[in-house]
C-alpha positions as CSV (number, residue, x, y, z in Angstrom):
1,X,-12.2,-9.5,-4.9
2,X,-9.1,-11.3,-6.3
3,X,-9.2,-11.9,-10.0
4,X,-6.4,-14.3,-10.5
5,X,-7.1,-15.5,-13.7
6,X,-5.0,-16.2,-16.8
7,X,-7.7,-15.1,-19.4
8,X,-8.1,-11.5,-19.2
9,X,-11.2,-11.5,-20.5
10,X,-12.5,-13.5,-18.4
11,X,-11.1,-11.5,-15.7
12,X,-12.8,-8.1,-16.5
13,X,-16.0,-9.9,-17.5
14,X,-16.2,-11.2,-14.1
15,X,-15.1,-7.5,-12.7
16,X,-18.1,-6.2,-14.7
17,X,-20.7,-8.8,-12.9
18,X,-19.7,-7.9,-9.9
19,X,-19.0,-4.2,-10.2
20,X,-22.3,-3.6,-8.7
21,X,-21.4,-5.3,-4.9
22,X,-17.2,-4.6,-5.4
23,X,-15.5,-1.5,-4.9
24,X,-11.7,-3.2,-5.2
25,X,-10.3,-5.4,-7.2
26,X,-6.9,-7.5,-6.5
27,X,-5.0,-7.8,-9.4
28,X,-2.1,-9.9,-8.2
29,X,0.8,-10.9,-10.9
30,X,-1.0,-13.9,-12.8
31,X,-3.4,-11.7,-14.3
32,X,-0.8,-8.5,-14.6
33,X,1.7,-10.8,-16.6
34,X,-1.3,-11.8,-18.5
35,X,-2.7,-8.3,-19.4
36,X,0.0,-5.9,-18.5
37,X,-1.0,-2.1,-17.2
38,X,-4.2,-2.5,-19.2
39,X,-5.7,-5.1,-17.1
40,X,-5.7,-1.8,-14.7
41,X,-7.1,0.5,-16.8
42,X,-9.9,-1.4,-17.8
43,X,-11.2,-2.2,-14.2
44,X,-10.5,1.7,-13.1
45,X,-12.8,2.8,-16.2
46,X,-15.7,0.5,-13.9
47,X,-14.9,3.0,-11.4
48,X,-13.6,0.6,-9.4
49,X,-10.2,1.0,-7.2
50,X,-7.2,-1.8,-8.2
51,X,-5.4,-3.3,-5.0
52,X,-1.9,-4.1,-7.3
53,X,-0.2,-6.9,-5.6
54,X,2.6,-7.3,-7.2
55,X,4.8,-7.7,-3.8
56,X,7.5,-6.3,-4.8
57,X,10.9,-7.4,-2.8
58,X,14.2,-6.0,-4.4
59,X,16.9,-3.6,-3.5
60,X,15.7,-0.2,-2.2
61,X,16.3,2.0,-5.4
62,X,14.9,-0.6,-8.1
63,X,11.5,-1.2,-5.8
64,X,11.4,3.2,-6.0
65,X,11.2,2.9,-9.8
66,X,8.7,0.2,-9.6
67,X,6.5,1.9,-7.2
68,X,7.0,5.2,-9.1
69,X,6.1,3.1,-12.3
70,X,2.9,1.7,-10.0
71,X,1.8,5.5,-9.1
72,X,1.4,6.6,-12.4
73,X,-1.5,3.4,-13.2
74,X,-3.1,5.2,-9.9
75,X,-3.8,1.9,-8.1
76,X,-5.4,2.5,-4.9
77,X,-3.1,-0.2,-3.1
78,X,0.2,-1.8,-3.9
79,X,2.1,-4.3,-2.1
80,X,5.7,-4.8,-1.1
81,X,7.4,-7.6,1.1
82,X,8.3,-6.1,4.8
83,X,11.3,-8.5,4.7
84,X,12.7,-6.2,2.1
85,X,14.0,-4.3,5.2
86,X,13.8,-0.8,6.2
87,X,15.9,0.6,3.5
88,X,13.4,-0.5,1.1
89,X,10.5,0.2,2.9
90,X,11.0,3.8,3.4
91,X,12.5,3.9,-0.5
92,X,8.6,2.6,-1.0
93,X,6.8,4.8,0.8
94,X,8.6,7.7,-0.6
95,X,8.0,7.0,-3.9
96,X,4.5,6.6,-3.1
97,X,4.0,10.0,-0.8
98,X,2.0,12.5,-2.5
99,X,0.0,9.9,-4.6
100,X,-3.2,8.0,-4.7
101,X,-1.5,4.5,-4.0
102,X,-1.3,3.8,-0.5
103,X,1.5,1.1,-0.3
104,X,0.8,-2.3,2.1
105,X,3.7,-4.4,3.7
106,X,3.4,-7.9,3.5
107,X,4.2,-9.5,6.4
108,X,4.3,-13.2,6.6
109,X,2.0,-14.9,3.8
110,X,-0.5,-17.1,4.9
111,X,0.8,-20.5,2.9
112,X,3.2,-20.4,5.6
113,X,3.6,-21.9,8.7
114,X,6.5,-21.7,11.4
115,X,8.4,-24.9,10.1
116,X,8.3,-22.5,7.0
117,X,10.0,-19.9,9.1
118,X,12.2,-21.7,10.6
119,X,13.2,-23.3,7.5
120,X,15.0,-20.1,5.7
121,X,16.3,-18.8,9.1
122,X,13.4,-16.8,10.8
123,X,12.9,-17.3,14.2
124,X,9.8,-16.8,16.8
125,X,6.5,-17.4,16.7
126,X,4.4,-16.3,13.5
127,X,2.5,-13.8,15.8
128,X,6.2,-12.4,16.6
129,X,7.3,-11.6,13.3
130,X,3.7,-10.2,11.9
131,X,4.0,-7.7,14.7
132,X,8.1,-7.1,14.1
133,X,7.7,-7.0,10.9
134,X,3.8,-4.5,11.0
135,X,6.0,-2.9,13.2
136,X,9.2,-2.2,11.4
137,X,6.5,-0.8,8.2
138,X,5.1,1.8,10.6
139,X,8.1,3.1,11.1
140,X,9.2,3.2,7.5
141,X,6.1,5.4,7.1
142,X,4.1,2.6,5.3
143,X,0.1,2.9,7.1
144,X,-1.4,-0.4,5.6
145,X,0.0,-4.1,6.0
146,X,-1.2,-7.5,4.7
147,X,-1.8,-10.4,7.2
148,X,-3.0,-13.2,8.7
149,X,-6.3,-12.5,10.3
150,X,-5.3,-14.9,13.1
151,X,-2.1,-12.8,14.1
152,X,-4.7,-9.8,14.4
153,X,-5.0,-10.0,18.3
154,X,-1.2,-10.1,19.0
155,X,-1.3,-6.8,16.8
156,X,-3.7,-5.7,18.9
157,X,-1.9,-6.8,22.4
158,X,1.4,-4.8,21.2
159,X,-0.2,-1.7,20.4
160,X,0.5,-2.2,16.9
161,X,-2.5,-0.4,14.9
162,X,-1.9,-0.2,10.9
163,X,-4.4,2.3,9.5
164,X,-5.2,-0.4,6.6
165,X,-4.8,-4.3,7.4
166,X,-5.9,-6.3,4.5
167,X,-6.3,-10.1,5.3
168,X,-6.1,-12.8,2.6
169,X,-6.7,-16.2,3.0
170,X,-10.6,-15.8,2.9
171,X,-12.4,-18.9,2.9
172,X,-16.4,-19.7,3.2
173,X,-15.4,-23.5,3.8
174,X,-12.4,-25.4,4.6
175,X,-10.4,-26.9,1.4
176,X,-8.9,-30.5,1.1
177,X,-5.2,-29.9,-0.6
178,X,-5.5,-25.7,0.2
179,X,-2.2,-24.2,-0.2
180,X,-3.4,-21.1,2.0
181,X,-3.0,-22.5,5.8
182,X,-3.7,-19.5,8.2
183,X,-7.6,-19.1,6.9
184,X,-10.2,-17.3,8.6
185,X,-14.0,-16.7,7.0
186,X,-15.1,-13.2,6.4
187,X,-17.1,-12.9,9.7
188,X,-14.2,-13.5,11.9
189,X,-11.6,-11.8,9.8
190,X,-13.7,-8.0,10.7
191,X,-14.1,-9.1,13.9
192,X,-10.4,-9.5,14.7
193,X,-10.0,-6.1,13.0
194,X,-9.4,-6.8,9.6
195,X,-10.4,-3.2,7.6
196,X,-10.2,-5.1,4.0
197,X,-10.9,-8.7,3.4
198,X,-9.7,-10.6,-0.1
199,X,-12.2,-13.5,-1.2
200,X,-10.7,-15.3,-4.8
201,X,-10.9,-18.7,-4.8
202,X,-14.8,-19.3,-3.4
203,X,-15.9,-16.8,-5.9
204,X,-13.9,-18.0,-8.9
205,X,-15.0,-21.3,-8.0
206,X,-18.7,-20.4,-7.6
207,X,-21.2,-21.4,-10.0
208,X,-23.0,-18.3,-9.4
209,X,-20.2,-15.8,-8.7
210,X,-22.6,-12.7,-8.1
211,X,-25.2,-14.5,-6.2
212,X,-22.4,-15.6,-3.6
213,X,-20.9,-12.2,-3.4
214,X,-24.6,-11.2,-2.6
215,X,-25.3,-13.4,-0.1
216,X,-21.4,-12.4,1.9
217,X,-22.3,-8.7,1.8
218,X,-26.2,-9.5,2.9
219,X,-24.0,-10.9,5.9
220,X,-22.4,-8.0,6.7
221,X,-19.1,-8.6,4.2
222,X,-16.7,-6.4,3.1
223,X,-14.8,-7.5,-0.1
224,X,-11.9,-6.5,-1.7
């Protein structure tokens, strides 16, 4: 569950609600520039585990510090950019290794499209450079990557099997003016293969917030 709020209290009063149905909450940098390491904290004193992502996308020894700095908050997942490069990857998951924070790659985010790509020099097909770039993590040593569900078949087709994907772009309904293009809903997202799913939007939105998380894992959901 994605709590990208500005108000903090807000934020862990809704984490509260829902603390019953949610194991993980996604505390992305809205709400971490908001609330700082407390944010974290608070939601681990619910027993919950804190998905950090903070995507961080630098030069290999500053991302080290920051992860090193992420470790000792004990966030269950933290995310860094896969178009950091290998250098930065491995500088990642070594900084990590040892730890209770499992480090994701983003690959390509899912507000983008391939005239996106194509636009700041990337080229191939979306499904291309999800699996390059799910590819190039594995190698770094990183287990878990963030994606697209719909690139989740070409992962698949070149024997490319992250221990951890995480899909975003989680949406019950389609949404005039989205700026999130690639969505899936939460049925098809495990069905591609997706092993976390992150729902903020329709449940912020929600007028009943719990009775709609509920009703998702009643279907069979999985939130984070």
């Amino acid at each position: 569950m994605a709590l990208d709020l500005f108000d903090v209290e807000k934020a862990l009063l809704l984490a509260r609600r829902l603390r019953q149905y949610v194991s993980w909450f996604k505390v992305g940098s809205q709400l971490f520039l908001c609330g700082g390491p407390k944010v974290v904290e608070e939601i681990r004193s619910l027993g919950a585990q804190v998905f950090l992502d903070l995507k961080f996308h630098d030069i290999p020894a500053t991302v080290e510090r920051a992860v090193r700095a992420c470790v000792q908050m004990e966030v269950g997942f933290l995310t860094v950019h896969a178009l950091g490069g290998g250098r930065m990857l491995r500088a990642a998951s070594e900084a990590a290794a040892g730890s209770k924070t499992r480090i994701l790659a983003v690959t390509v985010l899912t507000s983008l499209e391939e005239a996106d790509l194509s636009e700041v020099g990337l080229s191939g097909s979306l499904s291309e450079r999800v699996c390059a770039l799910a590819a190039l993590a594995g190698d770094c040593g990183i287990r878990g990557i963030v994606c697209s569900a719909r690139e989740l078949s070409s992962l698949r087709k070149s024997d490319i099997r992250p221990e951890v994907v995480v899909t975003p772009g989680i949406r019950l309904t389609q949404r005039k003016g989205d700026d999130q293009r690639r969505t899936v809903s939460p049925r098809e997202a495990f069905a591609l293969g997706a092993t976390h799913i992150v729902i903020g939007r329709p449940v912020l939105e929600a007028e009943d917030p719990v009775n709609l998380v509920r009703n998702l894992l009643q279907e069979g959901s999985g939130l984070a």
